[in-house]
N, C-alpha and C positions, 0 to 999 in steps of 0.2 A: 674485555667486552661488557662484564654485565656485575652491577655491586648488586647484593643480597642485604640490606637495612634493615637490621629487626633490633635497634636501638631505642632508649625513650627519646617521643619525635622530636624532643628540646634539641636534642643531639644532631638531627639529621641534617639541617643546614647546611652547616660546620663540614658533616662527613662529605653531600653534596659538592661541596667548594673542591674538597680535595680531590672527589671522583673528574669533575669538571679540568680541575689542573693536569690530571694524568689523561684528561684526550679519550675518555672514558664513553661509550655507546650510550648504555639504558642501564636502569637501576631499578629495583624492586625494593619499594617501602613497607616493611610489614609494619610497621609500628603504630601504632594506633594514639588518638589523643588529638584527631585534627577538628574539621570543621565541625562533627557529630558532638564534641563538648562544649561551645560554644564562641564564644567570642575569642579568645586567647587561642585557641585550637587553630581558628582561621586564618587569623595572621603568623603564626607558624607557617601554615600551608601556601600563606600567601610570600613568605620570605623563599619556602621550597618551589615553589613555582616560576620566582625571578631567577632564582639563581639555576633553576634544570634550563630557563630559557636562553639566558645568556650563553649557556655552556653548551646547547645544541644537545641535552640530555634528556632521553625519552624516559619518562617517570609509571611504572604502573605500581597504584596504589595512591598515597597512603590506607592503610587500615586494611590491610589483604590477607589471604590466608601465601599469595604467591604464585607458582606459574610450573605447571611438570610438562616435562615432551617425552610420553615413554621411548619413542624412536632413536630417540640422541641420550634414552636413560637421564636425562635431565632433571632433578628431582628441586628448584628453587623454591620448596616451601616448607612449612611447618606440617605439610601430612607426614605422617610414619612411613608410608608403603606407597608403591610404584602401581598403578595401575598396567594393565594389558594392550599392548598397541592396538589400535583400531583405527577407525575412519572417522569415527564422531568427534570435534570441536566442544566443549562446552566452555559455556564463560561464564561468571555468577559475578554479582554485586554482593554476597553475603557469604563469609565464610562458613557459617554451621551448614547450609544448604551445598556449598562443596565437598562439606564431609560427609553429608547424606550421602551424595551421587555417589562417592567414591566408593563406603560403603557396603551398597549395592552395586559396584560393577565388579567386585569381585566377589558377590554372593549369583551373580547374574551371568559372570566373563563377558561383561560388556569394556569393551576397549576404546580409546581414545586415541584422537594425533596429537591433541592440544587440553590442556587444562589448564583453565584461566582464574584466580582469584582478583575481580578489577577494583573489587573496593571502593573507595572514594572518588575516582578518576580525577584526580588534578590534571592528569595530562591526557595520558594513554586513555580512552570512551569508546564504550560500544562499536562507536561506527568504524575506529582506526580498525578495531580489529576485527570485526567483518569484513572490512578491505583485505585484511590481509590475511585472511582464513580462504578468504574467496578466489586468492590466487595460489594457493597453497591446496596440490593435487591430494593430498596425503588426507584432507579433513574435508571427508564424502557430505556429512551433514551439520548443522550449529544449531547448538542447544543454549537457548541462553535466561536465564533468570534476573531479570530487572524489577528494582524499586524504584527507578526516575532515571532520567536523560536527561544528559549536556548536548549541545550545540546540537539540538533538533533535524536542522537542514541536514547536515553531514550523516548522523544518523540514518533518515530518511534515502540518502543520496545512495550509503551503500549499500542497503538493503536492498534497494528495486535494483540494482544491479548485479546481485549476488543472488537473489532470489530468485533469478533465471536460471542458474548455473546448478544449485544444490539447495535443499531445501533448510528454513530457518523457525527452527521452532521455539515459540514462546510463552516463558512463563512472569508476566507482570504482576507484581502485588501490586495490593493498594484498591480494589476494587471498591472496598466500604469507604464511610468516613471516615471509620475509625481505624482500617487498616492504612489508606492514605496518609492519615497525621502519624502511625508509627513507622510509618516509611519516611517519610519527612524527618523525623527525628532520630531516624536511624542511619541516615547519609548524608543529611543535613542538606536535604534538597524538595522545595515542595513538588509533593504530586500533581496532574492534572487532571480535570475531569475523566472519567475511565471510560465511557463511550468513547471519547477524541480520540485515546489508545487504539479503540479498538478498530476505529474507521482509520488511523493512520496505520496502523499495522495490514490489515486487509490493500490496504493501496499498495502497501511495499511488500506483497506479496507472500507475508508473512504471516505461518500459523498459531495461531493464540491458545495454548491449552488453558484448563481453569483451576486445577490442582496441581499438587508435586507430584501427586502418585499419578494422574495424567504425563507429567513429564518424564515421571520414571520410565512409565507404560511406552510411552514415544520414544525414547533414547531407545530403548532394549528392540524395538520391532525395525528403526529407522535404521541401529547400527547392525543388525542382522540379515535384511532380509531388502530385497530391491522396491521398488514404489509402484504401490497400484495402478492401473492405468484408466480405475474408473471405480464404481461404485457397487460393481456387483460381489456379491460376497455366498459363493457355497458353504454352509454347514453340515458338518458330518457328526453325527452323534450316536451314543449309545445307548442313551437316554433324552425321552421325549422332553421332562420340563426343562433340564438345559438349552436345549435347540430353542423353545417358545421364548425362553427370557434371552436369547440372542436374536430371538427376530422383533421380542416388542423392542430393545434397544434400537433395534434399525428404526422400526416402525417409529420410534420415539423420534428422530432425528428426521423425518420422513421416506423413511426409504424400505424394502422391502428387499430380503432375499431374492437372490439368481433367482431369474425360470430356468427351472432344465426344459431343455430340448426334446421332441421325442425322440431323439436318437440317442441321444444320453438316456432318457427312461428305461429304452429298451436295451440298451447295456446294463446298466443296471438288475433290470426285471431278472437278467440271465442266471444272476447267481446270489442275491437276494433272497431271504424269505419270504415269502405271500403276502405278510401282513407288514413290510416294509411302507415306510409311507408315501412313497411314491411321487414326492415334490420335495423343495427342498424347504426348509430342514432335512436332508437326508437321516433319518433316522435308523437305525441297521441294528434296532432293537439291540436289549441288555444282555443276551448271551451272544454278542458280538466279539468271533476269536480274532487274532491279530491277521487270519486269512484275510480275512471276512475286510477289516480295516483297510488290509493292502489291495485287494482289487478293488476296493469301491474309492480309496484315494486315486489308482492309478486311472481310472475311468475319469475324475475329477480332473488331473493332471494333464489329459489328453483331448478334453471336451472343450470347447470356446465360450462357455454359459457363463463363465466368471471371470473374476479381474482377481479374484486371491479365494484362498479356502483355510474358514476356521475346523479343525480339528476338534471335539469337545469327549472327554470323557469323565465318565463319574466309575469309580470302584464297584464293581458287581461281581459275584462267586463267579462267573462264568470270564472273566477277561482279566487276563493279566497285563496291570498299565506296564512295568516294564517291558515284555513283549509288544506291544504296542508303540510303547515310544520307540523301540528299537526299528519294529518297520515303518515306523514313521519317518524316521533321521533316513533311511535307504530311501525309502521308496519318494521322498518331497525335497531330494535335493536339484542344488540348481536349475531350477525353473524361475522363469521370468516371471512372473508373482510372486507376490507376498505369499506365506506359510506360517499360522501360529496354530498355536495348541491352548486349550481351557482344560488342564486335566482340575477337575475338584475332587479335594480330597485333603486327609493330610498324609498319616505317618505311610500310609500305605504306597504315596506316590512318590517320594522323596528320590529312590535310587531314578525314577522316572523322568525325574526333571532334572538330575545332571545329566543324565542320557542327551535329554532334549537340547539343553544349555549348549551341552559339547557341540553338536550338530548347529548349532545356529538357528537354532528353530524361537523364537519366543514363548514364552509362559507365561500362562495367567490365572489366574486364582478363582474368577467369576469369567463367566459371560459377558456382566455390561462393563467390565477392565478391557478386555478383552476387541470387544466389539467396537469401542470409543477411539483404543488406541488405531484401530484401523483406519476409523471416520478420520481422522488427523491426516492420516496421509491420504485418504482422498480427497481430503479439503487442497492440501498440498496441490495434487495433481489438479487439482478444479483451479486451484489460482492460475496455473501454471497455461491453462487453456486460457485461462483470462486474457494472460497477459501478452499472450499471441497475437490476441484478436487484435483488426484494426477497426477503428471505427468510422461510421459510415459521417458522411458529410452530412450538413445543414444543406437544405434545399432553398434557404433564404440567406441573403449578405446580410449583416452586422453590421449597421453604422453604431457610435456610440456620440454622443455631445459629450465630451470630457470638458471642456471648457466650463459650460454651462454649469454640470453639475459641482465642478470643483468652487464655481463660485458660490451656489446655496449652501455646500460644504463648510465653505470660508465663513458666511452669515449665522451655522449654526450655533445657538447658545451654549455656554462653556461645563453648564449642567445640565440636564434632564434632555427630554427628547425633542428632536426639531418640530417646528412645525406642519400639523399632517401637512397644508396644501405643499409645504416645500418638498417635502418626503415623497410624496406624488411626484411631483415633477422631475424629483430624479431619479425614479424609477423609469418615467417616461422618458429622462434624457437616456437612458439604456434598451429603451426599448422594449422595457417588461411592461407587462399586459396591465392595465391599472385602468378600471371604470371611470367614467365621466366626472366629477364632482366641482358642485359648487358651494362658496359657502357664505352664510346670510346673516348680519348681525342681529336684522331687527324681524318684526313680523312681516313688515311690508316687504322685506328682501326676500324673504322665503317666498308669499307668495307671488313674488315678482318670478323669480329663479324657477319654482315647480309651473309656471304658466309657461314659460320659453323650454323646461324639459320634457312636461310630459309627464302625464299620470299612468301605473303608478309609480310610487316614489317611497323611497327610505330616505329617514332622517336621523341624525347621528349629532353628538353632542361633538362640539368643537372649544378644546379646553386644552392648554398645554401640559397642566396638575392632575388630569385622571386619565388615566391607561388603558384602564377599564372601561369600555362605557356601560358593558352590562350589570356590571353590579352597582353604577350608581345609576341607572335605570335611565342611561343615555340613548337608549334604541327607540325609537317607533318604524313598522313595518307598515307596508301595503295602504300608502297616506291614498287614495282617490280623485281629494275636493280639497278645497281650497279651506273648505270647513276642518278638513282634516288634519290641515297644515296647521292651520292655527293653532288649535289644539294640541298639537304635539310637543309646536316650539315651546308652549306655556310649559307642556308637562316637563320637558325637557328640561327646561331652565330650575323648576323648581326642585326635582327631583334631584340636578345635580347640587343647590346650594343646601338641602337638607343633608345628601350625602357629605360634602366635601364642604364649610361655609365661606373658607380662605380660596378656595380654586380662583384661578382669575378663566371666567367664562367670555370666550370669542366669539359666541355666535352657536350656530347650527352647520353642518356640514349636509348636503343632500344630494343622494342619486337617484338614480334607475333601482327600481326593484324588481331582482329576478325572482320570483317564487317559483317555489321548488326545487331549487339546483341540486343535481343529479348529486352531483359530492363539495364537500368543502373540504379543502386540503391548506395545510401550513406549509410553508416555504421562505425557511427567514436564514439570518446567520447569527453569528455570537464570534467573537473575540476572546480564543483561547488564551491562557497565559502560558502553556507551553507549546502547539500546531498554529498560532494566529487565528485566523477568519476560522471558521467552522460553517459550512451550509448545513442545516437542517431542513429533511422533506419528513412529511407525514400525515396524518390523517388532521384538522384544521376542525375548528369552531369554540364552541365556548366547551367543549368538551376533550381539550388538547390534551390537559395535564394528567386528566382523570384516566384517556384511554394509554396513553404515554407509548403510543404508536409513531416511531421515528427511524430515520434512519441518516446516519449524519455523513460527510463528505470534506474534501478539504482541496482548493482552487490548486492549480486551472483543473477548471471540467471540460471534456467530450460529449459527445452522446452517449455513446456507450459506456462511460464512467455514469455519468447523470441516468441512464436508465438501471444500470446495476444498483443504482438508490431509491430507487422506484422500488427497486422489486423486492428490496429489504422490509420493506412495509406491509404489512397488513390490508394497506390502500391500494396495493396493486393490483390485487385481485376485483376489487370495483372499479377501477379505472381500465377493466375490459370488460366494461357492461354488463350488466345484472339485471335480470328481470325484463322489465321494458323499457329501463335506460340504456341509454346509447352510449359506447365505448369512448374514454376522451382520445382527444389528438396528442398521442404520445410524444410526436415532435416538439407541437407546441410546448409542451410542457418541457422535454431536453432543452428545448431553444430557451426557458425561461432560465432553466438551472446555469446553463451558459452564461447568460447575460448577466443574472446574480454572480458568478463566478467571476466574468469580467470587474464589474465593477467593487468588486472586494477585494479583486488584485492594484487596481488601478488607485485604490483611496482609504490606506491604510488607518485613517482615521476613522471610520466606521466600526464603533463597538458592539452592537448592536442592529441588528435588521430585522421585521417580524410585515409578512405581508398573510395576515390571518384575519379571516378566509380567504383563500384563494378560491372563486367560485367555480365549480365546471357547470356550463350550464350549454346541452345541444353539443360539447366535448369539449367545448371553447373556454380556456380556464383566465378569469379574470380577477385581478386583486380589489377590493373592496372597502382593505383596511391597510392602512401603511404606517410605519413608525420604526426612525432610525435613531441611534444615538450615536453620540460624537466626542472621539476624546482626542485629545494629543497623540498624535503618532510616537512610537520611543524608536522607530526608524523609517526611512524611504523607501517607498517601492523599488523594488521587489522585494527587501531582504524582509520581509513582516514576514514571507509564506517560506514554508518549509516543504516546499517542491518549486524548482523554479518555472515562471509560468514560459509561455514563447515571447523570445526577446524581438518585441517589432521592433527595436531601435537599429535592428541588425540586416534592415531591407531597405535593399537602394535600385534607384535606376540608372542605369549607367551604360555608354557606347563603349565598345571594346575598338583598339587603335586599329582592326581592319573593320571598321561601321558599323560592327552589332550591335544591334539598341538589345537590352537585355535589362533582362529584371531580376534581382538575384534577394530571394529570401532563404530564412531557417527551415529547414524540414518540418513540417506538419506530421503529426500522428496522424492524421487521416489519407497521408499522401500515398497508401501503399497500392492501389490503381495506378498513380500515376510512373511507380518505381515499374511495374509489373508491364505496363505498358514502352518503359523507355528501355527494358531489359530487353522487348523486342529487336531493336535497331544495334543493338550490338553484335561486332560480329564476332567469331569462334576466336579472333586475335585478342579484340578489343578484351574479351572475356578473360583470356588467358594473363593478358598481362594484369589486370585488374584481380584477379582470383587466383590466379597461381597455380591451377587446375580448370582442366573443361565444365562445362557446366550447362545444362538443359535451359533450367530455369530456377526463380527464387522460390527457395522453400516459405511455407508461411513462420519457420522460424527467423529464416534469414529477414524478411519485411517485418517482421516484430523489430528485429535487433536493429534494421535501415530508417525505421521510422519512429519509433519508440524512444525521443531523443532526452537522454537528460542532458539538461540546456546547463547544468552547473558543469558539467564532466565532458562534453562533448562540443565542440562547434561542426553543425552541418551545413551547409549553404546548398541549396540547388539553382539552376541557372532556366530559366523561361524565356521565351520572343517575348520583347515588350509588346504584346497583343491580347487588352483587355478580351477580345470574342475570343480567344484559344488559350487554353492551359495546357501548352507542353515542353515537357521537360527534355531538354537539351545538354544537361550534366551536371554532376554535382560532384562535393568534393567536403573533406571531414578530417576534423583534426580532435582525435578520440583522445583524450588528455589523464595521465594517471590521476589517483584519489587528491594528491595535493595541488594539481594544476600545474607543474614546474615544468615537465616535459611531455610531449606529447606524439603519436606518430600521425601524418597525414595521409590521405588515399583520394585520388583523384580519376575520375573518370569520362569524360566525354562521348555522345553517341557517334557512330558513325559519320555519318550526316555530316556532322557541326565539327569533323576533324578541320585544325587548319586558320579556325576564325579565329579565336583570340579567348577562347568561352574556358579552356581549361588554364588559361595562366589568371585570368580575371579571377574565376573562383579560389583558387589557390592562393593566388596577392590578397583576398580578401580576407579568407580564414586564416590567413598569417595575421592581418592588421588585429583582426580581433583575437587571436592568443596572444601576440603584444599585450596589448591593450589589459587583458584581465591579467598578465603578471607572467606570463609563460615564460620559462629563460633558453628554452631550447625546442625544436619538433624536428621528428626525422621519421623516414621512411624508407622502405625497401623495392630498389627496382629493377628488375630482370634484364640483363646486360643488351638484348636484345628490345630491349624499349625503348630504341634511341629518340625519339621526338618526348617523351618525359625527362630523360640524363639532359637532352639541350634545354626542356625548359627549369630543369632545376639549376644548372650551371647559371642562365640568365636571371633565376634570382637570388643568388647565390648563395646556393646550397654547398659544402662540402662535399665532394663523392669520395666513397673507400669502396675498394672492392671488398667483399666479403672472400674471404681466405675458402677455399675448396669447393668454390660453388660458381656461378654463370648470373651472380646478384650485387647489385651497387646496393650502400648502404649512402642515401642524404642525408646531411643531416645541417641545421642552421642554428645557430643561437642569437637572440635576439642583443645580447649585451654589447657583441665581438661586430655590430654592424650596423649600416645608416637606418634609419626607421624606413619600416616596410610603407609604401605608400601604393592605397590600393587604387585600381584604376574607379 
């Protein structure tokens, strides 16, 4: 089943071949010398790659330390010692940080399902085995340590899918410059910008710690103790400055200790000293005995003011931390919160924290260890609310001119940036909000132009050579007269050929002038070289880089995604009005992030986009200034973005053979009104055969998971009356596909109602064309013996049925190879 390689990599070829010849599964390359030493290294790596591919053999490594399963005693690496079975996953890029972890989980008895050294990923990468850590009941949570990422999309794809299930915590280097170029030259992969990490990580659900000892801190609490279900946090202490330096850590983060309750106070009050402090920080004063500890934890335990409770003790004559941790381990077991302890101290606490260790309890050394490693698993928990959510609909349709823009597109020059007025226009072929502008070679044009718009007016240098136009003193504000035009185009012109004397000068560009707008915001994109497009929102004007108030994103966007980047900023606390400005139209502005979103999916050749200022002016945010650049695409839409966007290719209108005109698209993330509303008309049968079990109604988990579609992993189709006046849903039907796309199962449902017309074989014929199509070799599903009108329509499109052995359930199932091509109605 599995070769162990720890030969020089000259060798490993060779060995490869043979493994290959014997019909051999996976191999583990520890041997080092590949792409990390340069040239010669890589083609090695590149001969070990043909030949793992040919031979259908999964490669983890080269350059590994190797791979332990304490469960199966599995020990395939170069560590000395077997760690402790647990639930925790970890997987590292870097051997020495494996031997950390390790370590410490036996100075900690933190245990493991899985211990991964991935190395160099030639083959086996991050995301294979997050897929397959994800399906693997044994490994509660994933811990992983990354310098760089292969094959992005994949990555991406199974993290928002696994990041539902169990939580995935991360530790990225590379944050500096200078850390980035020794990650590069440590895996022989460059890094990419590290905000992009941190906005792609955040989307896939993913917690980002900032240290090792953050990591450490996370394993020990993650692998011990269950997940908080929110943000509030009791302190118990026995000493006051401890308890402060865990509330300013909260404070630091923005958040604040539980309020207790007065019902909680007044339990407390009962057997407490006087001079207790009576909120929390629970302070229980320094001659606090381990009574004293046990009823003010079990009061804690039994009260509903918190989502977990830190424990803190410092050494004092009066309190023996062994007794203490002892009634700690009794009195804080299994409870559905989290439970850590901050004992400070040293020799005195030692016997205290294997006490604690035994019990499951985590340890920590300070307060802000302590306190951080919790904020981690409430970020955890906050994604996880996130990702529930559905988001609300646009209250306006979307046209976009694709044609149009893809022709300015075409026109654009093969260096520098387009030209503004074209740049304009294809923000207007999208729909984004972009000021009036005209633009004047001569003087006469200007005052031509500023008579038909209307005083007053801004004037702006129009130059394909400067970028800038404030530093080469391309601005005049608040023109009046006609006197004023003149005069500005003069200064204009000379200003710019002092600045720049090669510029080739086009004229003047001139608008409307708003004075005073309420805020100026940026809203542009950039062109990753490892996430693609990138949207950036933030605070806008000549003052961008200085305040470096951003919050970045990555297409297709939502509302609810677009306003969760809003709120990363700085800016969005004045974009709900201040003073005696008026709050802006939040929509508008989602509706803008959308359409920049659209059009960075739709025209992969966009490197560059910068609409700065964005003005809000009365709430209404207008662009001002525009400028894109344009390179060679190095692929076709879709595959530039690393989430795939909604496949409209995949929506048709079409009669079913008893006359339903029917309109059948991909599930929307916004659809979960519409699921919630079609879940009405089902009746307790329909439910039963579709679910397997009775059922009330959809939890807001189930509509996360119904609507929330990844478009690379899943085909969903739902089925509407072709009737632009009415959106309703008549049935749908989904062919959930494993991580490689080869086989997949489908689930089909119909409402009531619409039994009998043709709506459930139509979607069904359809989500078949389309797993064809992307390469599927097989999809099957399970049907309850008594759902005979499904067994008839899977027989007519010819499904294989098996009974399943000891049960009242048919097993279809169809392969696309073994039969005529699916043709959908």
């Amino acid at each position: 089943d599995l070769a162990v390689i720890a030969t020089p990599i000259q060798t490993v070829p060779g060995i490869l071949e043979q493994c290959v010849e014997r019909k051999m599964a996976g191999a583990i390359v520890i041997s080092a010398g590949g792409k990390e030493v340069g040239e010669k290294g890589r083609e090695i790596e590149e001969r070990i790659r043909a030949t793992a591919y040919v031979g259908k053999l999964r490669i983890v490594g080269p350059n590994c330390l190797g791979i332990i399963h304490p469960r199966q005693n599995l020990n395939a690496s170069f560590a000395s010692e077997m760690p402790d079975d647990g639930g925790l996953a970890f997987v590292s890029q870097s051997g020495a940080i494996c031997t950390a972890i390790l370590d410490l989980a036996f100075k900690e008895r933190i245990g493991f399902s899985h211990f991964v050294s991935i190395g160099s990923m030639l083959d086996v990468d991050f995301g294979d085995l997050i897929d397959y850590l994800g399906n693997d009941s044994s490994a509660k949570g994933i811990l992983l340590y990354i310098e760089s990422l292969s094959n992005l999309r994949k990555f991406m794809s199974a993290a928002r899918a696994v990041s539902r299930i169990k939580p995935i915590i991360v530790l990225k280097a590379g944050r500096s410059k200078a850390g980035a170029k020794a990650a590069a030259s440590h895996t022989g992969a460059m890094a990419g910008e590290d905000a992009a990490y941190d906005a792609a990580f955040k989307r896939a659900g993913i917690v980002r710690v900032d240290t090792i000892q953050d990591l450490f801190d996370c394993a020990e609490l993650m692998a011990m103790q269950p997940r908080p279900r929110g943000p509030r946090l009791a302190i118990v202490t026995n000493g006051g400055g401890p308890g402060v330096m865990a509330a300013d850590t909260l404070a630091h983060h923005g958040l604040e200790p539980a309020r207790l309750s007065p019902e909680t106070i007044e339990r407390l009050d009962a057997f407490l000293p006087p001079f207790w402090s009576r909120s929390n920080p629970i302070d229980i004063l320094g001659d606090a005995s381990e009574q004293r500890f046990q009823r003010t934890l079990e009061v804690c335990s039994e009260c509903r003011d918190a989502d977990g409770v830190c424990v803190m003790l410092a050494p004092q004559a009066l309190t023996d931390p062994l007794s203490v941790a002892r009634t700690l381990a009794a009195t804080m077991k299994d409870l559905q919160f989290p439970v850590f302890a901050c004992w400070m101290g040293g020799k005195s606490i030692g016997q205290a924290l294997e006490v604690l260790n035994k019990a499951g309890i985590p340890t920590y050394e300070t307060p802000e260890r302590a306190i951080r490693a919790f904020l981690y698993m409430v970020q955890y928990a906050k994604n996880m609310t996130s990702l529930m959510e559905i988001p609300p609909r646009l209250t306006r349709n979307m046209v976009f001119e694709r044609e149009k823009v893809r022709s300015l597109l075409e026109q654009a020059p093969e260096k520098g940036f387009m030209p503004e007025s074209d740049a304009r226009e294809v923000l207007l072929g999208y729909g984004l909000p972009v000021i009036r502008t005209q633009t004047a070679k001569t003087e006469e044009e200007a005052v031509r132009v500023a008579r038909d718009m209307g005083y007053p007016l801004v004037m702006k240098l129009h130059s394909p050579d400067i970028t800038h136009k404030t530093d080469a003193g391309g601005i005049r504000l608040d023109l009046r007269s006609e006197q004023d035009v003149l005069e500005a185009f003069a200064q204009i012109l000379e200003s710019a050929h002092r600045y720049k004397p090669e510029a080739r000068i086009d004229g003047v560009a001139i608008q409307p002038f708003f004075p005073n707008p309420d805020l100026e915001i940026l809203l542009g994109a950039k062109k990753d070289s490892n996430f693609g497009p990138v949207i950036v929102f933030g605070t806008g004007g000549i003052f961008t880089e200085i305040l470096n108030d951003r919050a970045l994103g990555l297409p297709p966007m939502n509302r609810l995604l677009a306003r969760r980047m809003m709120e990363d900023t700085r800016a969005w606390s004045l974009l709900q009005g201040y003073r005696n400005r008026p709050a802006a139209d939040i929509e508008r502005l989602e509706e803008a992030i959308i359409r920049l979103s659209q059009l960075l999916i739709d025209f992969p050749q966009i490197a560059e986009l910068d609409m700065n200022p964005l003005l809000i002016k009365e709430g209404k945010p207008v662009a001002v200034d525009a400028r894109i650049l344009v390179s060679p695409p190095e692929v076709a839409s879709p595959m530039h973005l690393v989430i795939s966007p909604y496949p409209e290719e995949d929506e048709t209108h079409l009669v079913t053979r008893e006359g339903v005109r029917l309109f059948l698209r991909p599930v929307r993330p916004e659809d979960g009104h519409l699921f919630q509303e079609f879940f009405k008309v089902l009746s307790r049968t329909t439910i039963y055969y579709r679910f397997f079990s009775p059922m009330k109604e959809l939890s807001s988990e189930m509509l996360a998971r119904f609507t929330q579609i990844d478009y690379d992993r899943e085909i969903a189709l739902v089925a509407f009356e072709d009737d632009p006046r009415e959106e309703r849903m008549l049935g749908v039907a989904r062919i959930t596909g494993d991580p490689d796309s080869i086989t997949g199962e489908f689930a089909v449902v119909v409402g009531d109602p619409w039994h009998g017309k043709g709506i459930g074989s139509t979607l069904l014929q359809n989500c078949l064309s389309i797993a064809e199509r992307r390469g599927f070799q097989m999809v099957h599903g399970v049907v309850l013996s008594e759902n005979q009108s499904m067994l008839a329509l899977g027989k007519r499109l010819g499904f294989e049925m098996n009974r399943v052995p000891n049960s009242n359930e048919y097993e279809l199932l169809i392969r696309f190879r073994n039969r005529s091509k699916v043709t959908a109605q």
